[in-house]
C-alpha positions in Angstrom: 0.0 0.0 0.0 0.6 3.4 -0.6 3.5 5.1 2.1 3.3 9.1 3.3 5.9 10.6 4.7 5.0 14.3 6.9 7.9 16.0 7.1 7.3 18.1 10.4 9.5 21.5 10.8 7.6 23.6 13.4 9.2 22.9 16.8 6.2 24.9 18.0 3.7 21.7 18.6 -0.2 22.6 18.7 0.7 26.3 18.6 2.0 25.8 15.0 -0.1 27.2 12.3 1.3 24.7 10.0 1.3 22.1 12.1 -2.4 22.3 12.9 -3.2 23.1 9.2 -1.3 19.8 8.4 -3.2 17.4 10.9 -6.3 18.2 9.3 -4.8 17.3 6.1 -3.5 14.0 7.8 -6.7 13.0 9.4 -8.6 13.9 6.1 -6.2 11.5 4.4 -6.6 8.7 6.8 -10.2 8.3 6.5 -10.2 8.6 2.7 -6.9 5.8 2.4 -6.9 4.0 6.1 -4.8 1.4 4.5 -2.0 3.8 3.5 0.7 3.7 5.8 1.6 7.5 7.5 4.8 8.2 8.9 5.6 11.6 10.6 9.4 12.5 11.0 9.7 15.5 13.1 13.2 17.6 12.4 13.8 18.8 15.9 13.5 15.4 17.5 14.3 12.9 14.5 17.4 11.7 13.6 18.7 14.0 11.0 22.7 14.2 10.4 24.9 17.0 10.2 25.8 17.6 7.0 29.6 18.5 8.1 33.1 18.5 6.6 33.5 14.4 6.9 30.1 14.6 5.1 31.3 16.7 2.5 34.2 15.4 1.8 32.8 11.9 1.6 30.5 14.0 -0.9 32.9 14.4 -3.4 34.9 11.7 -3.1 32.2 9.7 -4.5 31.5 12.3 -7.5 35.8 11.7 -7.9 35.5 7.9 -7.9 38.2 7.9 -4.6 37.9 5.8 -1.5 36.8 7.3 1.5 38.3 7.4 4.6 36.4 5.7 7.8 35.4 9.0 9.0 33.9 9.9 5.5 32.3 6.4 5.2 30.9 7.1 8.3 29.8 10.1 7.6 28.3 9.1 4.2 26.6 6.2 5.2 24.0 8.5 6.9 23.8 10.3 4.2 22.6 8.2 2.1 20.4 6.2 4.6 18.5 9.4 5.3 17.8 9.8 1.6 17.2 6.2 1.0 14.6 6.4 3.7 12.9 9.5 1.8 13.0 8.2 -1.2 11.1 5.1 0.2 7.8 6.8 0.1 5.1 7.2 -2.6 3.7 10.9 -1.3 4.9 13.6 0.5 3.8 16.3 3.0 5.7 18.9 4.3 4.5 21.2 7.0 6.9 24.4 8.0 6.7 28.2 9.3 8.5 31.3 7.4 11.5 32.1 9.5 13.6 35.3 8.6 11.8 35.0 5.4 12.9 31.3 4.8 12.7 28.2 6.2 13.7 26.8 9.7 17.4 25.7 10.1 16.7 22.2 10.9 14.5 21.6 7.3 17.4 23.2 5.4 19.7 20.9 7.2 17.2 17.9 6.1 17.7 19.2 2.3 21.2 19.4 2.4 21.6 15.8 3.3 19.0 14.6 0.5 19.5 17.0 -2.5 22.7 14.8 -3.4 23.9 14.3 -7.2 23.2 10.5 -8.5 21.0 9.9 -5.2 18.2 12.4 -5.7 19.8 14.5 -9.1 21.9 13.3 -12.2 23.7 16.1 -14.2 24.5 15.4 -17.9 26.7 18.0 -19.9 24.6 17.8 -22.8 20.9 17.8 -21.2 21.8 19.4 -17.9 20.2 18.7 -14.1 17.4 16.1 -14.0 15.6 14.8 -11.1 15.5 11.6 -9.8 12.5 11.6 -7.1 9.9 10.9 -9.9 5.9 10.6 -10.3 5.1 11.3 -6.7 3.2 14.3 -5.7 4.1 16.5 -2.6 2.1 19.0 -0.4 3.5 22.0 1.0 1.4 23.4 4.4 3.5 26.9 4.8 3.1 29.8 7.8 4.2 32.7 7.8 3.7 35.6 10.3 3.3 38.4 7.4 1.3 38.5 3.6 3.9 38.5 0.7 1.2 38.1 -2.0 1.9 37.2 -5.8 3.1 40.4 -7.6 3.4 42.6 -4.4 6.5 44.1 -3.2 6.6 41.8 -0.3 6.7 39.2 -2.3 10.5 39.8 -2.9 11.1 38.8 0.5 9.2 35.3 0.4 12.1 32.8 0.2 10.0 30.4 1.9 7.5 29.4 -0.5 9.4 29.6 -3.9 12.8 27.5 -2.1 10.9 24.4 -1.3 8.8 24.6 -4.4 12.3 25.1 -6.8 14.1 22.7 -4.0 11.5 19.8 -5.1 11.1 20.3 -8.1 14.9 20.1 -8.8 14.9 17.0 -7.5 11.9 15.4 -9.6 8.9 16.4 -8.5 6.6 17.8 -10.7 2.8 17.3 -9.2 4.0 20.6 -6.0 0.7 21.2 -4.1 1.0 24.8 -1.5 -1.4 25.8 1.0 -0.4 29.1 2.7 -1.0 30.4 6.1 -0.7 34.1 6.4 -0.7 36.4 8.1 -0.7 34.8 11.0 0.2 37.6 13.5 -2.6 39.7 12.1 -5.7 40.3 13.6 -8.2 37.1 12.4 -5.5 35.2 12.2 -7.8 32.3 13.4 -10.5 32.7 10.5 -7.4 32.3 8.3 -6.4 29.3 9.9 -9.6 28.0 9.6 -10.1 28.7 5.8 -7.0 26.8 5.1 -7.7 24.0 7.7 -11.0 23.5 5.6 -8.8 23.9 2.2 -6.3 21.1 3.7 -9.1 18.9 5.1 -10.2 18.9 0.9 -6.8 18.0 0.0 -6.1 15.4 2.1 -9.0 13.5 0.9 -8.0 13.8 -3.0 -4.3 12.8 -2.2 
């Protein structure tokens, strides 16, 4: 049957917009597929590596064809376990807050360890970067504490939303679903909230 993985970047808990907007989504999908397996893997208490100088080195020894050394191997092998787990599922939700107009430290950690060339991205001199992570869709569950609308001038600032939907889709996927919470330190914050709680309660059943 069919595997989700929630990627969880709010350390926030029930207070997180995104978080709540994304268990609606969840519990929407469960009833519509309750044989589908659903796995959450929450970045500030999950087991994601540090993607550190052993790391990279290991990294490019591989693109050079050299042997590694044990720290690099080391190093390496959790690389590619992490990425071998996320590549192990068949859809994809990923719920996170805008901070400093991006995304939380501990989600771009996460990236940097599965956005690796021949793992998740081939290159080819003559065609260019393709993507590897193929025919699965992925939902994107965003907050942010501000409004950066399409084709306003806050909307420069908004590195959040147009990262993880280029990030993705470098890798492969094609089929990007976003839901947006914002503003959420405005007054009616919670009429938002609810809007898009109702939006992601839709979208979890057609998933």
């Amino acid at each position: 049957m069919p595997k989700l993985l929630h990627i969880q970047a709010s350390p926030m808990n029930d207070r997180s917009f995104s978080a709540r907007a994304a268990r609606a989504f969840l519990d929407a999908y469960r009833r519509a597929h309750p044989a589908d397996t659903v796995e959450t893997l929450d970045i500030w208490t999950g087991d994601v590596p540090a993607f550190d100088a052993a790391a990279a080195s290991g990294k490019y020894k591989v693109m050079r064809g050299l042997p590694h050394a044990e720290a690099e191997a080391r190093a390496w092998s959790r690389v590619v376990e992490t990425l071998s787990h996320f590549k192990s599922f068949d859809k994809y939700l990923v719920s996170a807050p805008m901070w400093n107009f991006g995304i939380p430290y501990r989600l771009k950690q996460y990236l940097d360890v599965i956005v690796q060339p021949g793992l998740t991205f081939s290159f080819d001199p003559k065609t260019g970067y393709s993507g590897l992570v193929t025919d699965r869709p992925i939902q994107l569950i965003l907050a942010r504490g501000g409004a950066y609308p399409h084709g306003s001038g806050a909307a420069a600032m908004d590195h959040q939303r147009p990262y993880l939907e280029l990030i993705f889709g470098f890798i492969g996927f094609t089929d990007i679903r976003t839901l947006v919470v914002e503003p959420t330190l405005a007054p009616g914050a919670d009429d938002t909230l609810a809007t898009v709680t109702a939006a992601a309660q839709s979208a979890g059943q057609r998933f």
